[in-house]
N, C-alpha and C positions, 0 to 999 in steps of 0.2 A: 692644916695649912703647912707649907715649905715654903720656907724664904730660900732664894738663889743668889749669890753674889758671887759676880766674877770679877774676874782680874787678867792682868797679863796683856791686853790691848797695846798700840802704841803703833809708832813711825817703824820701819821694816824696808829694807832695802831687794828690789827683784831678786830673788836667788837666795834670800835669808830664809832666816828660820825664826820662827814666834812659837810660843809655849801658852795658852790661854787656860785657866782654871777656872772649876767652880763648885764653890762651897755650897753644900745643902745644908737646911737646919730646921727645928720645927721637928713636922713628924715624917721622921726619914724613912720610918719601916715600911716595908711594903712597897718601896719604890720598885717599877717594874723598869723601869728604860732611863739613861739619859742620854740630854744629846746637844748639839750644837746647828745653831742655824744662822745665817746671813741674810741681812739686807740693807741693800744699798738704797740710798734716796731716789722713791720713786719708783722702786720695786719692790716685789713680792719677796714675802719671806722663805727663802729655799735652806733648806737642810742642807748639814755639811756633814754628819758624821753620826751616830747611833749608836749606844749599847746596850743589851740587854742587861737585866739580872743574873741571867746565864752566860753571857757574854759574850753573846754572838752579836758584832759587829756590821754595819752598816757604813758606805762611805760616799756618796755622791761620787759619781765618775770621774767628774771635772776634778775630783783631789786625792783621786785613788791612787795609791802609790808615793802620795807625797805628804798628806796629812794621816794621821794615827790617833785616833781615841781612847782613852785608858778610864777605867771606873772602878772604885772601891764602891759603889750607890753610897757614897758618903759627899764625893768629891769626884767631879771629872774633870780631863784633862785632854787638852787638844793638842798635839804637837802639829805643826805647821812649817814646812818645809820648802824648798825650791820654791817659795811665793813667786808668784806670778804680779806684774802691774796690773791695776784692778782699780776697782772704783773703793773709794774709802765707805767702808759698810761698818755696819753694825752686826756683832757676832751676839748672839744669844744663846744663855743656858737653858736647858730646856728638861723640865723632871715631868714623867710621864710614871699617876701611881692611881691607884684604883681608879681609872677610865678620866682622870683631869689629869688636864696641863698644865704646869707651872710653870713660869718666867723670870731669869731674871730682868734689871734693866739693862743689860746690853753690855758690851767694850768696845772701842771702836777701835778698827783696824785701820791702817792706810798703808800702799804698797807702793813706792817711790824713792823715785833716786835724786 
């Protein structure tokens, strides 16, 4: 099992910048990917970012350029940028390790002035 716990969520103003972490624990080795995903109330959960173990990276278009993923496969980190106004979602950790997914509960974002 991996336990996920993130952090770093919170109020963000258009044009800000947010930093979201998250901790892995349990049994870390072998972790092949992590990653970050969104969903707002009432929608589908979309991926925002991906790392490998190798560390070839993945970034949803909609935040290419502006968000940045960083992994030790211990802990990953989202850096979030130029935010855009948006629907307040839920950002999710996401550990991908022998063919299962793990989850955290969520942080919620909101993007408002």
């Amino acid at each position: 099992q991996v336990q996920l716990l993130e952090s770093g969520g919170g109020l963000v103003q258009p044009g800000g910048s947010l930093t979201l972490s998250c901790a892995a624990s349990g049994n870390i080795l072998g972790i092949a990917a992590m990653g970050w995903y969104r969903q707002a109330p009432g929608n589908q959960r979309d991926l925002v970012a991906v790392i490998t173990s190798g560390g070839l990276t993945t970034h949803a278009e909609s935040v290419e350029g502006r968000f940045n993923i960083s992994s030790d496969m211990k802990t990953v980190n989202l850096r979030m940028n130029m935010m855009k106004p948006e629907k307040t979602a839920d950002y999710y950790c996401n550990v991908h390790r022998f063919g299962l997914n793990y989850w955290g509960r969520g942080t919620q974002v909101a993007v408002s002035s």
